[in-house]
C-alpha positions in Angstrom: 5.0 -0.6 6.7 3.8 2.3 8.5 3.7 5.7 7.6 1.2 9.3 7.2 -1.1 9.7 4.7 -0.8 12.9 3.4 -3.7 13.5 1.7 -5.8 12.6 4.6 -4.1 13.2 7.2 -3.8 9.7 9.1 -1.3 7.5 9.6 -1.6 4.1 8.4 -0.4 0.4 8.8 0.0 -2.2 6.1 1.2 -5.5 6.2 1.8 -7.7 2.9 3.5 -11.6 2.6 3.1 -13.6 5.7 2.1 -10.8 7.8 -0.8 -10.4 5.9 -2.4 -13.6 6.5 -3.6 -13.2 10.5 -6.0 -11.0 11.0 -5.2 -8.1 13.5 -7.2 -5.5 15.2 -8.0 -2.7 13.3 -7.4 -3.7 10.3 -8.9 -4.8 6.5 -8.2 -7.5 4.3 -7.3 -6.2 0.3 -6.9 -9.0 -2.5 -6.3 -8.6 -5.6 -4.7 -11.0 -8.3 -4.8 -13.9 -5.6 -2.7 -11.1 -3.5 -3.6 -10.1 -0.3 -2.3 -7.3 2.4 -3.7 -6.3 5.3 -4.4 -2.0 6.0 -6.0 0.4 8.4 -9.4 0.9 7.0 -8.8 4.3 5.6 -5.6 2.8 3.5 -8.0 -0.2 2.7 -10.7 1.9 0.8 -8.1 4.5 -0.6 -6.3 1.3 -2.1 -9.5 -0.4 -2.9 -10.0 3.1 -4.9 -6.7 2.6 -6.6 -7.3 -0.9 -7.5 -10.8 0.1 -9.2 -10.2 3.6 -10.7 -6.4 4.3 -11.2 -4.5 1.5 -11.0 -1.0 2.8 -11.7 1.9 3.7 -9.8 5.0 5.5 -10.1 8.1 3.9 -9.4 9.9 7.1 -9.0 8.7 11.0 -8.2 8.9 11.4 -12.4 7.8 8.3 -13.0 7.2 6.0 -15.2 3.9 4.3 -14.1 3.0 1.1 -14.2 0.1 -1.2 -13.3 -0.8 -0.8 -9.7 -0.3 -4.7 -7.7 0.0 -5.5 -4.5 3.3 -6.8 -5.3 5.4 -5.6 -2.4 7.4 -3.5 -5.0 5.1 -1.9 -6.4 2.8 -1.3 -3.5 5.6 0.5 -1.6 6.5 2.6 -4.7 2.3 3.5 -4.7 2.5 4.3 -0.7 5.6 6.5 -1.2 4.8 8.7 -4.5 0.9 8.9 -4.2 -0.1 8.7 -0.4 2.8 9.9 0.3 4.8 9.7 4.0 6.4 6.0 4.7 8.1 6.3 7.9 9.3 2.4 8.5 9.7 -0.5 6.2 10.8 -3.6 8.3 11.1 -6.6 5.5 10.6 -4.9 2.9 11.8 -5.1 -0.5 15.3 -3.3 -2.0 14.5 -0.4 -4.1 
């Protein structure tokens, strides 16, 4: 997935599944749950930050939350209605 953070301004990269598992330049490992993607470091802590503090996300602009994962699902859901500005999705899951 890649896509503009709008709350800080920078775009961002994350890879989840498969992609997820080699290392690439640039970028930081997140597990959690036995789950592990792969983000640009500002995407890494803001998750990180998620993942420790508020660990919800909306699946829809009104909601409802639920538990913040790094199930592909719901991660996508988090990246589109709290950081806002997905631009590509190659693999990704159906909505």
């Amino acid at each position: 997935m890649t896509g503009y953070d709008d709350r800080h301004g920078c775009g961002y990269v994350l890879s989840t599944g498969s992609d997820a598992t080699t290392p690439t330049p640039h970028t930081l490992a997140v597990t959690h749950e036995g789950l592990t993607v792969r983000a640009t470091p500002e995407l890494a802590a803001a998750l990180r930050d998620a993942l420790a503090n508020r660990p919800v996300a909306r699946l829809g602009w009104s909601g409802p939350e639920v538990p913040l994962t790094l199930d592909d699902r719901i991660l996508l859901a988090w990246l589109r209605h709290t950081v806002g500005g997905v631009l590509t999705v190659s693999g990704g899951p159906e909505r």
